[in-house]
C-alpha positions in Angstrom: 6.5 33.1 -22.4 6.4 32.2 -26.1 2.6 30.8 -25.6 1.7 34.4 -24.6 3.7 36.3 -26.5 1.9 34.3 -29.5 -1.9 34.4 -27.7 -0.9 38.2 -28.1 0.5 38.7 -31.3 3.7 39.5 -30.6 7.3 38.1 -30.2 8.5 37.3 -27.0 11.0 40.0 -27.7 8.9 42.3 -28.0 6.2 41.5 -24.7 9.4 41.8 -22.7 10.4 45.1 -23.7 6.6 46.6 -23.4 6.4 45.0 -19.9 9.8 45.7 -18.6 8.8 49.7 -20.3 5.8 49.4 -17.9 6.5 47.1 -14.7 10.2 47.4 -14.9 10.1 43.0 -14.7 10.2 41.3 -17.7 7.7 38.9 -19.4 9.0 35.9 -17.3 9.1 37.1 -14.1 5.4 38.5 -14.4 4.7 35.3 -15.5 6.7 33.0 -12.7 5.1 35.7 -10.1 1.7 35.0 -11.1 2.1 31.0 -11.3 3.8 31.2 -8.0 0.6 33.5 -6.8 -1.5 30.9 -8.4 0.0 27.8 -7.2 0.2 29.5 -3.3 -3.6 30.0 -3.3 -4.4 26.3 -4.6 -2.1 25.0 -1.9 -4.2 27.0 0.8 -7.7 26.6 -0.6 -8.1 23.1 -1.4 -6.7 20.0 0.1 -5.8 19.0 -3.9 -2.3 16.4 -3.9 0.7 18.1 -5.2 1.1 15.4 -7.6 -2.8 16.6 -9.1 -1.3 20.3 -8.7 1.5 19.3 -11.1 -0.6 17.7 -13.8 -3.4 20.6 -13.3 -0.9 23.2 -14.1 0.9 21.4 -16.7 4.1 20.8 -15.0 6.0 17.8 -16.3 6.0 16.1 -13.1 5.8 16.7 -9.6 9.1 17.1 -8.8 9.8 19.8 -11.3 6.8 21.4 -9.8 8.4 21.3 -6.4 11.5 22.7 -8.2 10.1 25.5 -9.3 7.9 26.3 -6.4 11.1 25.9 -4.3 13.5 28.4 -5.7 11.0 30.9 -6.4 9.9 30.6 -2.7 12.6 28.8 -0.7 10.9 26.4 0.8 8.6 23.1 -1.0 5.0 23.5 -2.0 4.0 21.3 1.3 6.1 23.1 3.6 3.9 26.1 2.3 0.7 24.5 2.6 1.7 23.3 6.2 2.7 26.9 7.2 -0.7 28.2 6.1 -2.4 26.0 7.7 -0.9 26.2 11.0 -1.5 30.3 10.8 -5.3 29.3 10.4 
């Protein structure tokens, strides 16, 4: 949050009381909702390795990558992509 708050000029304060004014979320979980939005269409539109996912979206390894994606989600990034594709 502070890299955005700062691309904007403000503190991270601040960017959390003007979106939680607007969205009622704060800064973080706009933020965590649109890397999780992000990371769910990756998974489904390209056949990229997790491990490339990780190190394209600057997480500091895969397995914090999978952490993330998990608790946001409840279940791994490949158990997502799996999912998907057996919907197709």
């Amino acid at each position: 949050m502070n890299y955005y708050a700062g691309r904007l000029s403000v503190t991270p304060k601040h960017l959390t009381t003007i979106t939680r004014r607007v969205s009622g979320k704060s800064a973080k979980e706009l933020i965590d909702e649109y890397i999780v939005m992000q990371l769910k269409l990756t998974l489904t539109s390209t056949t990229v390795s997790i491990k490339e996912i990780a190190w394209d979206y600057n997480f500091p390894s895969t397995a914090f990558l999978c952490s993330y994606f998990s608790s946001r989600t409840g279940i791994t990034p490949l158990q997502y992509r799996r999912s998907e594709h057996e919907t197709d």
